[in-house]
DSSP file (Angstrom, degrees, kcal/mol; ACC not computed):
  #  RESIDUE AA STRUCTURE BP1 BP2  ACC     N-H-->O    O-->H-N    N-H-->O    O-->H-N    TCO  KAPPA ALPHA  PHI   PSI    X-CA   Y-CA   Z-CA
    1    1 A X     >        0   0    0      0, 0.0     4,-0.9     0, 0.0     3,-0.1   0.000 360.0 360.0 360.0 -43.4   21.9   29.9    4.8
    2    2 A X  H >>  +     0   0    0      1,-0.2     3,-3.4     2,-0.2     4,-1.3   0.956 360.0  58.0 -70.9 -46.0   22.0   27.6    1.1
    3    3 A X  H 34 S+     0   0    0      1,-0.3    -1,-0.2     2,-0.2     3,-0.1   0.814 107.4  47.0 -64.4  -6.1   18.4   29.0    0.4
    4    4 A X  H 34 S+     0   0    0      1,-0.2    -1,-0.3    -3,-0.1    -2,-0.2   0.598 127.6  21.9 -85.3 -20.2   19.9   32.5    0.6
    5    5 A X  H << S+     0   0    0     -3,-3.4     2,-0.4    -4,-0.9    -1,-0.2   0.584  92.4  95.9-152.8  43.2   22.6   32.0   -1.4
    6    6 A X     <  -     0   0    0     -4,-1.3     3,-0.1     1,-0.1    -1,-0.0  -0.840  48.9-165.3 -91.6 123.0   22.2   29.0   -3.7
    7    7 A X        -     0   0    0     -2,-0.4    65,-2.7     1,-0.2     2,-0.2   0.893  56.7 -20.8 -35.0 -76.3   21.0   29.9   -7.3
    8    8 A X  E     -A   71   0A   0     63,-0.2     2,-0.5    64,-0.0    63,-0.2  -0.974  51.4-141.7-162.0 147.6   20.0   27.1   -8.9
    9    9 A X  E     -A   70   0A   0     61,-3.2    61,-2.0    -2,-0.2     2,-0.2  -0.951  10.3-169.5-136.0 155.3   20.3   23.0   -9.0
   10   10 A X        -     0   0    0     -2,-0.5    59,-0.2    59,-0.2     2,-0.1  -0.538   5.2-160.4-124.2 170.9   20.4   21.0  -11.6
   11   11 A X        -     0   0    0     -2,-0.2    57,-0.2    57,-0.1    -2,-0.0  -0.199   5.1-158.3-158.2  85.5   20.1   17.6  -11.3
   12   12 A X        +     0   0    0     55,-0.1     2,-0.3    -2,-0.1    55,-0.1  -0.021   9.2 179.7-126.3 137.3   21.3   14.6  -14.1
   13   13 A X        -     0   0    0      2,-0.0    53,-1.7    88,-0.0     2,-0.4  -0.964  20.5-139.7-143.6 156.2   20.3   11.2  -14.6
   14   14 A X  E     -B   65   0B   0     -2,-0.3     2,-0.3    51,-0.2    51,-0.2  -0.978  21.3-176.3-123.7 119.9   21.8    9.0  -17.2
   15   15 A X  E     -B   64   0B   0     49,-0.8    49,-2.5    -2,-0.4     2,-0.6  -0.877  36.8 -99.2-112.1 169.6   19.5    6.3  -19.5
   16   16 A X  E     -B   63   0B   0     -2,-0.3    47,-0.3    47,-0.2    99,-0.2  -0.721  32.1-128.9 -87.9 118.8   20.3    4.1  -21.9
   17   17 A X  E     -     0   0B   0     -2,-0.6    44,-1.5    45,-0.6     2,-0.4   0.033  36.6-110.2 -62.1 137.2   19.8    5.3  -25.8
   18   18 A X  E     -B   60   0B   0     95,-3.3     2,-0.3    42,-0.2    42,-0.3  -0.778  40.5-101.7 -85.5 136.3   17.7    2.5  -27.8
   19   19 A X    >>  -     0   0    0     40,-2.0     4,-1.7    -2,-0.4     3,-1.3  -0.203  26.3-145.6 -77.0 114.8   19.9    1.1  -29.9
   20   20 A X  T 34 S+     0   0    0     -2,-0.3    -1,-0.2     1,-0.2    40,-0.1   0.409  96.0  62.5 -60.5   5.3   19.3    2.7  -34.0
   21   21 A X  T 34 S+     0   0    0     38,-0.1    -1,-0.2     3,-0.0    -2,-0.1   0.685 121.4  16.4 -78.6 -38.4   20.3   -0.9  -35.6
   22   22 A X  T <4 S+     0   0    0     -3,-1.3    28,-1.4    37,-0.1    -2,-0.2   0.457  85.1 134.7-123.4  15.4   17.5   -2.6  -34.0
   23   23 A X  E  <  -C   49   0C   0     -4,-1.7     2,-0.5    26,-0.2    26,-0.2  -0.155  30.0-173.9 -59.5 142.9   15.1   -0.2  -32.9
   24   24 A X  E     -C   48   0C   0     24,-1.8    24,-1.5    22,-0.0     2,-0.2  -0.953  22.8-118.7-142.0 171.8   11.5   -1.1  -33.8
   25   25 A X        +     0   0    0     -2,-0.5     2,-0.2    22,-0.2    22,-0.2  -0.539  34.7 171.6-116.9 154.1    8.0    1.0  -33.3
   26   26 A X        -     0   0    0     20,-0.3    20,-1.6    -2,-0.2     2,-0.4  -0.846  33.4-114.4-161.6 170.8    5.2   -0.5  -31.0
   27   27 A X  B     -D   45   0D   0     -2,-0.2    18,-0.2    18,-0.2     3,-0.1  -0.941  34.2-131.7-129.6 104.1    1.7    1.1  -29.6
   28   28 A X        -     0   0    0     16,-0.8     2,-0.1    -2,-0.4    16,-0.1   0.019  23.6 -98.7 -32.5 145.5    1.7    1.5  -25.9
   29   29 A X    >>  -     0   0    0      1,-0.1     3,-2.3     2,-0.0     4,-1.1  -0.623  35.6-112.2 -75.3 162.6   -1.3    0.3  -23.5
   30   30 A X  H 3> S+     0   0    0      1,-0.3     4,-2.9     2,-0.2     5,-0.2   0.759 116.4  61.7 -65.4 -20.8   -3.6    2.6  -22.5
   31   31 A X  H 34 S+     0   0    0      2,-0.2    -1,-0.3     1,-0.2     4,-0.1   0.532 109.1  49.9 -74.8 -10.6   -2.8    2.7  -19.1
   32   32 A X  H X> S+     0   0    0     -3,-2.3     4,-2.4     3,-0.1     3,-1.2   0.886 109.2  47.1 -55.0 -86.8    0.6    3.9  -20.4
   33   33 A X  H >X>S+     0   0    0     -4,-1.1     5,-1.7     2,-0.2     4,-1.1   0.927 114.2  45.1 -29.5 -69.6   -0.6    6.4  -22.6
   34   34 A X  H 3<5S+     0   0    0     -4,-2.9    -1,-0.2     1,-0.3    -3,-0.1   0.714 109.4  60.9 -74.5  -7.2   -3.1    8.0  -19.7
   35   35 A X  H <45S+     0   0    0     -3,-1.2    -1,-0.3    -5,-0.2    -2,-0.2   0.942 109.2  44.6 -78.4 -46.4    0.3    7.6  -17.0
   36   36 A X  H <<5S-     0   0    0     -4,-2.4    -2,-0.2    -3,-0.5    -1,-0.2   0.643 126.4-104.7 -83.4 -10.1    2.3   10.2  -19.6
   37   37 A X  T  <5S+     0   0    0     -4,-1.1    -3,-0.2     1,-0.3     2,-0.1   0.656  71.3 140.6 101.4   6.3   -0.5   12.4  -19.8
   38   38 A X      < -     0   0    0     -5,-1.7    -1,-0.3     1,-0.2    -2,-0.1  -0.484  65.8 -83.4-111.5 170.6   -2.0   11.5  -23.6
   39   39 A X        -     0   0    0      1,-0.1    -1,-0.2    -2,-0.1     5,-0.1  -0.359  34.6-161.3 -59.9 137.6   -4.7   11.0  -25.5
   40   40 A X  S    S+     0   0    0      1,-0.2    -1,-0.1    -7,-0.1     4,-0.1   0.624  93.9  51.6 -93.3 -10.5   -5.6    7.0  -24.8
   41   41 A X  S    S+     0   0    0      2,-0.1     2,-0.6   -11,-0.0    -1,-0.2   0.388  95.5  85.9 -89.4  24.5   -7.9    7.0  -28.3
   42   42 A X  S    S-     0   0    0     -3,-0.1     2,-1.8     2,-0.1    -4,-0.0  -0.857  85.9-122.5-108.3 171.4   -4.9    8.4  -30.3
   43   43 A X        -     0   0    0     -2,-0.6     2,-0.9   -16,-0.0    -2,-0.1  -0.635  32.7-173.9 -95.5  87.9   -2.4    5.8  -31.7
   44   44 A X        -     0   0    0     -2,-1.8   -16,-0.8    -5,-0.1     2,-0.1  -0.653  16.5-141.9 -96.9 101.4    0.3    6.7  -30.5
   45   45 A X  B     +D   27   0D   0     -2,-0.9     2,-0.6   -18,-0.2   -18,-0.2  -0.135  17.5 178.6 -53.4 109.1    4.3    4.9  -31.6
   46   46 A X        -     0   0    0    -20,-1.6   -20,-0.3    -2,-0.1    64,-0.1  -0.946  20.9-137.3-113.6 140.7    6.7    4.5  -28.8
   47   47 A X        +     0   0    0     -2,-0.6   -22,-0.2    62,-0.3     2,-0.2  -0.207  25.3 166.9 -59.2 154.1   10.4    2.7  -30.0
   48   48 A X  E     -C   24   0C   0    -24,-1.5   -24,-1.8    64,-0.1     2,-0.2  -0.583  35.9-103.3-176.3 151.7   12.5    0.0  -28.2
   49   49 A X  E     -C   23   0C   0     10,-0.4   -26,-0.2   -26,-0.2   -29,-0.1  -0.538  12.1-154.8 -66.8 137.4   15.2   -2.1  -29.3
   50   50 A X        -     0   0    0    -28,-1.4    -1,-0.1    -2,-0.2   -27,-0.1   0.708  50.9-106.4 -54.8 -39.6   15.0   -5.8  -30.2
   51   51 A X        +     0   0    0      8,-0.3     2,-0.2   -32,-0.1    -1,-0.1   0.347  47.4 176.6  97.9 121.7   18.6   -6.5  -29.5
   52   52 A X      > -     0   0    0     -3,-0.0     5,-3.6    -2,-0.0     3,-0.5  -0.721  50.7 -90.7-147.9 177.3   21.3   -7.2  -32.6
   53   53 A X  T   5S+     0   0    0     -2,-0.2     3,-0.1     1,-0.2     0, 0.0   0.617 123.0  66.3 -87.4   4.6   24.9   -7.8  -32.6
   54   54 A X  T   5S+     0   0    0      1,-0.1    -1,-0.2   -35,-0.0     0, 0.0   0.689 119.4  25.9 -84.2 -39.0   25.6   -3.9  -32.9
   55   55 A X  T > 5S-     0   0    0     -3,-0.5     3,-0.9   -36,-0.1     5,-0.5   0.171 113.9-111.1-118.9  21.9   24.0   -3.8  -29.2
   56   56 A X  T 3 5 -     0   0    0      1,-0.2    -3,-0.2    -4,-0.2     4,-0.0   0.833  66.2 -62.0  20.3  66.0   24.7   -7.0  -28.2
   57   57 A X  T 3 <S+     0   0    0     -5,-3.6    -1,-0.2     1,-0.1    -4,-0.1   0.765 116.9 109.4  50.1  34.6   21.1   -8.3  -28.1
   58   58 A X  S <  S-     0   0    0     -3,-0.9    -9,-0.2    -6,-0.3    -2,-0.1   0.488  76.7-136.8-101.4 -14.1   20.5   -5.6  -25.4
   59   59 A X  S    S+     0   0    0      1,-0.2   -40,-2.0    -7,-0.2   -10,-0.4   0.335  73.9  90.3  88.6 -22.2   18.5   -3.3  -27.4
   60   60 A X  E     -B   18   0B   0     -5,-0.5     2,-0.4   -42,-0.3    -1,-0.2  -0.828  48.1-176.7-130.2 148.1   20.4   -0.3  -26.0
   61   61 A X  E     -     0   0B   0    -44,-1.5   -44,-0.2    -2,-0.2     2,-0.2  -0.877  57.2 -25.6-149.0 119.6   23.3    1.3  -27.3
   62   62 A X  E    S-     0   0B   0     -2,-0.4   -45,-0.6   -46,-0.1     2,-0.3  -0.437  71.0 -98.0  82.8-165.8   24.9    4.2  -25.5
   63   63 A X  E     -B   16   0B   0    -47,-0.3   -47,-0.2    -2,-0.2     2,-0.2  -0.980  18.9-161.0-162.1 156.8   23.4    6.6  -23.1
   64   64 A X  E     -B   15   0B   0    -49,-2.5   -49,-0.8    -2,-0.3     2,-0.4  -0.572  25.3-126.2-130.2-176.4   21.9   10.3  -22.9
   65   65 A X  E     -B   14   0B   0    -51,-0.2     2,-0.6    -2,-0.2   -51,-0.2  -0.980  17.2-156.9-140.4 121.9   21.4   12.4  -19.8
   66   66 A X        -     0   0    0    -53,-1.7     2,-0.2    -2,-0.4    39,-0.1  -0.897  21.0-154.9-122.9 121.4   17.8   13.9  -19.0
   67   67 A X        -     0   0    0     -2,-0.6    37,-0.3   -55,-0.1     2,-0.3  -0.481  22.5-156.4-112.1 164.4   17.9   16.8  -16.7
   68   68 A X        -     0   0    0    -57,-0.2     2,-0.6    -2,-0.2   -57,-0.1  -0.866  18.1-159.6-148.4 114.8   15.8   18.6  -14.3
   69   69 A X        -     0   0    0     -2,-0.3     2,-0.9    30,-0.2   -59,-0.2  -0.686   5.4-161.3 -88.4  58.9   16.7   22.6  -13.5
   70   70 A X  E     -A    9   0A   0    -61,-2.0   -61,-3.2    -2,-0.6     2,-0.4  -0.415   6.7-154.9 -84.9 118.7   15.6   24.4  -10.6
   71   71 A X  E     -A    8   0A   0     -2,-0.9     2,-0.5   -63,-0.2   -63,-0.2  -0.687  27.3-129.6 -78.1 101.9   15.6   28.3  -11.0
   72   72 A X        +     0   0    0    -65,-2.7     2,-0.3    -2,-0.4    -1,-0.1  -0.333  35.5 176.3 -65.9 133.7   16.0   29.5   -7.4
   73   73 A X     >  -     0   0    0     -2,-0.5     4,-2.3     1,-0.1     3,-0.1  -0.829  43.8-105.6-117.7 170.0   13.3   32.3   -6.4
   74   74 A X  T  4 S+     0   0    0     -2,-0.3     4,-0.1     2,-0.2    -1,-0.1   0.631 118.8  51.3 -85.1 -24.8   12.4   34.2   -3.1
   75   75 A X  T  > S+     0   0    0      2,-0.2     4,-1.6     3,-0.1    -1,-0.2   0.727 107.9  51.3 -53.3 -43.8    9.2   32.1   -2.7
   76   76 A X  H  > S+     0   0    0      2,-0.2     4,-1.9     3,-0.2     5,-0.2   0.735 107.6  53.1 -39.3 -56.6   11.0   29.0   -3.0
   77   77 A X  H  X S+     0   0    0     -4,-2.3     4,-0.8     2,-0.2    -2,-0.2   0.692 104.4  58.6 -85.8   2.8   13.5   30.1   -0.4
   78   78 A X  H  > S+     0   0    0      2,-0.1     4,-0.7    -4,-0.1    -2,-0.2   0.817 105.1  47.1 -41.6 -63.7   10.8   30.7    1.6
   79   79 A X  H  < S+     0   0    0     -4,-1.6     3,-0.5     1,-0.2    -2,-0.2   0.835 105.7  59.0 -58.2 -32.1    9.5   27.2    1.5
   80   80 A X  H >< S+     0   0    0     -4,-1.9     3,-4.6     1,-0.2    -1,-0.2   0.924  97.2  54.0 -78.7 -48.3   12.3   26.0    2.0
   81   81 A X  H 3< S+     0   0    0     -4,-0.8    -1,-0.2     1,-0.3    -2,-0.2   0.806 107.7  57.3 -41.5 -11.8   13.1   27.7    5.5
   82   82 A X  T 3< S-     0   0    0     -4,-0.7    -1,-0.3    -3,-0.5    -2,-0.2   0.164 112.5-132.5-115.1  26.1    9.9   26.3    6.5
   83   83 A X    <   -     0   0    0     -3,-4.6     2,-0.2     1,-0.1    -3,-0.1   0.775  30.3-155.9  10.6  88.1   11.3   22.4    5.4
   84   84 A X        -     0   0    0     -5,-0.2    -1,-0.1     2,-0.0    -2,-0.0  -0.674  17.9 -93.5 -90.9 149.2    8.5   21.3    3.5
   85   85 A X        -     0   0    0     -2,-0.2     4,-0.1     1,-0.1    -1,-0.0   0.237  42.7-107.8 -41.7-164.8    7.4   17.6    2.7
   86   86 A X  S  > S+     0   0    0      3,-0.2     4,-1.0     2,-0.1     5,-0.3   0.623 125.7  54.6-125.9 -53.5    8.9   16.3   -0.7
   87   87 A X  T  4 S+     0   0    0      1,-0.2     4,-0.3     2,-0.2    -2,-0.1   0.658 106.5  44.5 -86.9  16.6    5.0   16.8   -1.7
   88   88 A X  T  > S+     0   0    0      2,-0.1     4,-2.1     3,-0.1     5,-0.2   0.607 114.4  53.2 -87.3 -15.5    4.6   20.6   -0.7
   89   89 A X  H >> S+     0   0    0      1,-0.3     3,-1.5     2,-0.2     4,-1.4   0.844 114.5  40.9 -82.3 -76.7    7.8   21.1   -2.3
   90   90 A X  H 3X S+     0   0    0     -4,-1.0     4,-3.2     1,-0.3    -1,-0.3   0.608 110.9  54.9 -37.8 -22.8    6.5   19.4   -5.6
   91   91 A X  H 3> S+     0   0    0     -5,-0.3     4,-3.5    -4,-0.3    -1,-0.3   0.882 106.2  48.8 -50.5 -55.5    3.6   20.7   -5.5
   92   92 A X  H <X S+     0   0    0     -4,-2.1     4,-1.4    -3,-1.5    -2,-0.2   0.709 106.9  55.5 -54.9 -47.1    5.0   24.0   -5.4
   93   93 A X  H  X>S+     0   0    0     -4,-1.4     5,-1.4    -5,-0.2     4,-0.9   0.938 110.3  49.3 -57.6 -60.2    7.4   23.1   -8.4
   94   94 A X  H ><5S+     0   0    0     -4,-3.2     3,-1.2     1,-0.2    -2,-0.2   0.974 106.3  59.1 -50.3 -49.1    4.0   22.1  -10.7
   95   95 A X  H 3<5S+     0   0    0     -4,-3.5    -1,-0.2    -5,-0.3    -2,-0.2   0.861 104.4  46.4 -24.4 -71.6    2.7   25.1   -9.6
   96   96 A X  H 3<5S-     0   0    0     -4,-1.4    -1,-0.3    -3,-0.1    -2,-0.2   0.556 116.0-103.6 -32.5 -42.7    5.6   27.0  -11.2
   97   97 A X  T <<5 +     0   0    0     -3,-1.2    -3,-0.2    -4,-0.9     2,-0.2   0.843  66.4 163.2  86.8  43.1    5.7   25.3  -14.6
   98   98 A X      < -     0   0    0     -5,-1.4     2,-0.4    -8,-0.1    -1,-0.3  -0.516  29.7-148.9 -69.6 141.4    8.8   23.4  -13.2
   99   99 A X        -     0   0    0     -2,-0.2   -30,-0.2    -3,-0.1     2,-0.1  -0.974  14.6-148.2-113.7 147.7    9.3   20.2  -15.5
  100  100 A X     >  -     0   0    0     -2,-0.4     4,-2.4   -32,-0.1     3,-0.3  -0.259  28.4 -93.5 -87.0 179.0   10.8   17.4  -13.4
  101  101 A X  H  > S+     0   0    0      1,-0.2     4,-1.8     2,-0.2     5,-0.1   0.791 123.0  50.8 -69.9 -16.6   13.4   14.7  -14.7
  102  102 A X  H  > S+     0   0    0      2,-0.3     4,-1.0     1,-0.2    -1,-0.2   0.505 109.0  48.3-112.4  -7.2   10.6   12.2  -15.5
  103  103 A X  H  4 S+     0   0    0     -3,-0.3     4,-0.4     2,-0.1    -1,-0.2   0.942 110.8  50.3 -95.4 -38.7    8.7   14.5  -17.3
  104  104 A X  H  X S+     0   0    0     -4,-2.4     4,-0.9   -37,-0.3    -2,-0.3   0.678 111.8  50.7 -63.5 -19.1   11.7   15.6  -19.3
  105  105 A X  H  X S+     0   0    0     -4,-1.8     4,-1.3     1,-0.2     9,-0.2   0.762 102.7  56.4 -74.7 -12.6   12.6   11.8  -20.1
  106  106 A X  H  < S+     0   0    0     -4,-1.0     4,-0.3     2,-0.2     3,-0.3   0.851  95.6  63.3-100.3  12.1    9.6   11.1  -21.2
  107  107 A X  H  > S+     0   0    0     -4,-0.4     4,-1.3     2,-0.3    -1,-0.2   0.825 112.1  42.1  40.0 -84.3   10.0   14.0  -23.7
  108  108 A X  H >X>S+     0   0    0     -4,-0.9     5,-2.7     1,-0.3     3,-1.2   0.888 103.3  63.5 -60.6 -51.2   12.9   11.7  -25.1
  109  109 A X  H 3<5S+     0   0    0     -4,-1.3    -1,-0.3     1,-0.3   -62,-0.3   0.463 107.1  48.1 123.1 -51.8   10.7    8.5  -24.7
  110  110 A X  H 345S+     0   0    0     -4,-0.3    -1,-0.3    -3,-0.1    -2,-0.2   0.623 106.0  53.7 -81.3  -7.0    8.4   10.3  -27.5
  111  111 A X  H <<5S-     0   0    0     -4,-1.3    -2,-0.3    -3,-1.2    -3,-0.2   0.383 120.1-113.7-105.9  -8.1   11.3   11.2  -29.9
  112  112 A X  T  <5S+     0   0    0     -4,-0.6    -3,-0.3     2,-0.1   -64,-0.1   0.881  82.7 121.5  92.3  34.7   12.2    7.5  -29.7
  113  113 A X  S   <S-     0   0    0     -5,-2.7   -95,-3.3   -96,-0.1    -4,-0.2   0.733  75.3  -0.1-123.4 -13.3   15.3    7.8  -28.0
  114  114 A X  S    S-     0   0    0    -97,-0.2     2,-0.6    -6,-0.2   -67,-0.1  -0.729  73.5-100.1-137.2-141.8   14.7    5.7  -25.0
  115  115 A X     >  -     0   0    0      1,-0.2     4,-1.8   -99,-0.2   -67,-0.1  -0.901  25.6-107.4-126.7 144.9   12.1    3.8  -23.3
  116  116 A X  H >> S+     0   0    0     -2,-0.6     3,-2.0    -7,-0.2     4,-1.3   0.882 110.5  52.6  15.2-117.2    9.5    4.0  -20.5
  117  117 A X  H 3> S+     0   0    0      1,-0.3     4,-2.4     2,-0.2     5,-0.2   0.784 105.3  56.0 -25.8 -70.6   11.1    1.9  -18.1
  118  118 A X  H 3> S+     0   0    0      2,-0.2     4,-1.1     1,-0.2    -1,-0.3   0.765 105.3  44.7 -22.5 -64.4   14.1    3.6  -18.2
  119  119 A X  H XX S+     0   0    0     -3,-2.0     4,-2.4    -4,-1.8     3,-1.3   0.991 113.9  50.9 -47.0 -76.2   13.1    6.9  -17.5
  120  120 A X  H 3< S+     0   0    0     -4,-1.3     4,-0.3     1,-0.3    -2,-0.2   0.838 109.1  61.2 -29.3 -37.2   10.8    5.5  -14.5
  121  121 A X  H 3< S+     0   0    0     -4,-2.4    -1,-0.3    -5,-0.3    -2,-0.2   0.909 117.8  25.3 -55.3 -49.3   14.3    3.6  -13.6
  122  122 A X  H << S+     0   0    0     -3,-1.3    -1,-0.3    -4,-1.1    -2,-0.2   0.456 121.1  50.2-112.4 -33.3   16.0    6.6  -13.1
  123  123 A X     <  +     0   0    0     -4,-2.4     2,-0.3    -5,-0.1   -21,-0.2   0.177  67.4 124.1-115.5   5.5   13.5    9.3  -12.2
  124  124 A X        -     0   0    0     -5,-0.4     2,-0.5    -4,-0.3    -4,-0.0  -0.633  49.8-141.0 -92.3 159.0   11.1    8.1   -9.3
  125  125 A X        -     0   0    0     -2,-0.3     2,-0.6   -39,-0.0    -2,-0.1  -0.925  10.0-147.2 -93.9  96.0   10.9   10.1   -6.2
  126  126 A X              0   0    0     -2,-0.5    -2,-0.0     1,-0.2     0, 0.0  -0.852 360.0 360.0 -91.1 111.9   10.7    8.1   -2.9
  127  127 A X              0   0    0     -2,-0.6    -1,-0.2   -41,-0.0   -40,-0.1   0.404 360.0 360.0 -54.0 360.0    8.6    9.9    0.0
């Protein structure tokens, strides 16, 4: 009955914005780098805040929402009558050119507007 007449789900998570008083530039470890998917020889700058009185020595100042958008289809509501694991259904989603929330925070997480951790906070999947 939903997979026949559900659309679409959306799904929201809220992290915290690194704060623009005290933000400062860093070089990730590689094991970082090769978790997000990048080149580990390029030098690549990821932000985080220091902490100032603007963010009250938290580093973070405010918060942005990083979203994840699933476009129902007829294949999809197939799998789903057939209550698939959490990893046929992802699978199925990569398959697709689905981006997940963690892929769209870390999106954000290269434009320097949160961190890592954050996203990860916010975005893991428990099987």
């Amino acid at each position: 009955l939903i997979s026949s007449s559900l659309l679409a789900c959306l799904a929201q998570r809220l992290v915290r914005h690194i704060c623009p008083d005290c933000r400062t530039d860093f070089y990730p470890p590689k094991n970082v780098l090769k978790e997000l998917g990048l080149d580990e020889s390029k030098q690549i700058r990821f932000s985080r805040g220091k902490g100032c009185s603007s963010c009250y020595d938290s580093g973070f100042k405010g918060r942005l929402g990083i979203y994840e958008l699933l476009m129902m289809q007829e294949e999809l509501q197939n799998l789903i009558l057939e209550n698939p694991s959490i990893d046929a259904l992802q699978n199925y989603l990569k398959s697709t050119g689905t981006r997940n929330l963690k892929e769209y925070g870390y999106e954000k997480v290269m434009a320097g507007l949160t961190t890592i951790e954050e996203v990860q906070r916010v975005a893991t999947v428990e099987s």
